[in-house]
C-alpha positions as CSV (number, residue, x, y, z in Angstrom):
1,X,151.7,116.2,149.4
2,X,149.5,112.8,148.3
3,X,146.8,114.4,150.5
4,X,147.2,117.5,149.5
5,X,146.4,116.7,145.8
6,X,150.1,117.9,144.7
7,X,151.7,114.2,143.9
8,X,149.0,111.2,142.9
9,X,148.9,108.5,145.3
10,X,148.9,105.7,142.8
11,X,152.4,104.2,143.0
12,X,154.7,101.9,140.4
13,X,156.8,99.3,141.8
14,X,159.8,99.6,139.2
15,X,162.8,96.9,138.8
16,X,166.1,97.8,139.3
17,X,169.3,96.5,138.0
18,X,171.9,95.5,140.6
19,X,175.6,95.0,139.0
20,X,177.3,92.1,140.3
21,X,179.7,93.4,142.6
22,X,182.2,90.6,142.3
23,X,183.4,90.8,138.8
24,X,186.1,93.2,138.2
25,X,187.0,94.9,134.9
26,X,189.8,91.8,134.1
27,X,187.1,89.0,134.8
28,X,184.5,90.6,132.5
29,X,187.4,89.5,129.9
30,X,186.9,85.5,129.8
31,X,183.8,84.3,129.1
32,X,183.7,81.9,131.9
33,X,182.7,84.7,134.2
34,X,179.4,85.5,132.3
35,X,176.1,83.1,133.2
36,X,173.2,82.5,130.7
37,X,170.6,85.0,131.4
38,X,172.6,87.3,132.7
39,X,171.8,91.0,131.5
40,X,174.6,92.9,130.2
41,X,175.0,97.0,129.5
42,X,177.5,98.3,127.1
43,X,178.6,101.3,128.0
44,X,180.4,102.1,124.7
45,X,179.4,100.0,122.4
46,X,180.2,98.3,119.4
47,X,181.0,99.4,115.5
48,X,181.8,96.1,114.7
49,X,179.2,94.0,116.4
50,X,176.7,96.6,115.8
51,X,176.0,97.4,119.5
52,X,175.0,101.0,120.7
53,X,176.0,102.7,123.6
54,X,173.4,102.0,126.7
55,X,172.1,99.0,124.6
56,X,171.4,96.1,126.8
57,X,171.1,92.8,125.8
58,X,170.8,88.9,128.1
59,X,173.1,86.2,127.8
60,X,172.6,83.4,125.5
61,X,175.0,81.1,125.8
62,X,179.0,81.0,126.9
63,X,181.4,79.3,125.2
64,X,184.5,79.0,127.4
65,X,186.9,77.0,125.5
66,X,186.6,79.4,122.8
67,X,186.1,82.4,125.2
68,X,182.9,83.4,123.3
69,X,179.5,84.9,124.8
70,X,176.7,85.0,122.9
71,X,174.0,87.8,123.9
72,X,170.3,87.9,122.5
73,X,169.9,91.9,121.8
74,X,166.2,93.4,122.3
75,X,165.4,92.6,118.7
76,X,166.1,88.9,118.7
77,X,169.0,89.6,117.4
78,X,171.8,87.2,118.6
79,X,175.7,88.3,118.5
80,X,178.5,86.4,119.2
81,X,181.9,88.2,120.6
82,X,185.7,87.3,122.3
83,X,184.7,89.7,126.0
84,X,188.3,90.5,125.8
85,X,188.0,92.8,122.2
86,X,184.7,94.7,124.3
87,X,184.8,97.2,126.6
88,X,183.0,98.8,128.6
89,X,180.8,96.4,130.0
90,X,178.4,96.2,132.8
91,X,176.9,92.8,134.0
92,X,173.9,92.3,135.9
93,X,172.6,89.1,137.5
94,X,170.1,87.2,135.7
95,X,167.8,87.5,138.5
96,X,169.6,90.2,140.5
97,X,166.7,92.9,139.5
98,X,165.3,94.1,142.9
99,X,161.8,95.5,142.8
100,X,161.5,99.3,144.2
């Protein structure tokens, strides 16, 4: 098809988000589990933290005695939460992108 003019032959290398396979839906509950710069996908969202379904934002900082994460959202924006009142929540390593 690229020789035949149908498809261009210029080609995109694209990253790819990889979940981490080893957290399961109770672990994404305690803060411990969640590294800085790890990307996380809310599936749902939030009302109450503001957070739309499909947003993504990174990990700031964990606080595990408190069992508080603290993601930075595309804006800057930085929001504190307990991962146990959230749901719907997909982590990716911070540098678990794979380029395709």
């Amino acid at each position: 098809m690229q020789t035949g003019g149908q498809v261009d032959t210029h080609e995109y290398k694209q990253r790819v988000l990889v979940a981490r396979q080893e957290i399961t839906g109770a672990d994404r509950q305690w803060a411990a589990q969640y590294e800085v710069g790890d990307v996380v996908r809310y599936t749902r969202g939030s009302k109450t933290h503001g957070i739309e379904a499909g947003e993504y934002a990174r990990v700031a900082s964990v606080n595990e005695k408190e069992n508080q994460v603290t993601v930075k959202r595309e804006s800057g924006e930085q929001v504190s939460y307990d991962p146990r009142r959230l749901h719907g929540v997909t982590l990716y390593p911070r540098d678990g992108a794979q380029v395709q």
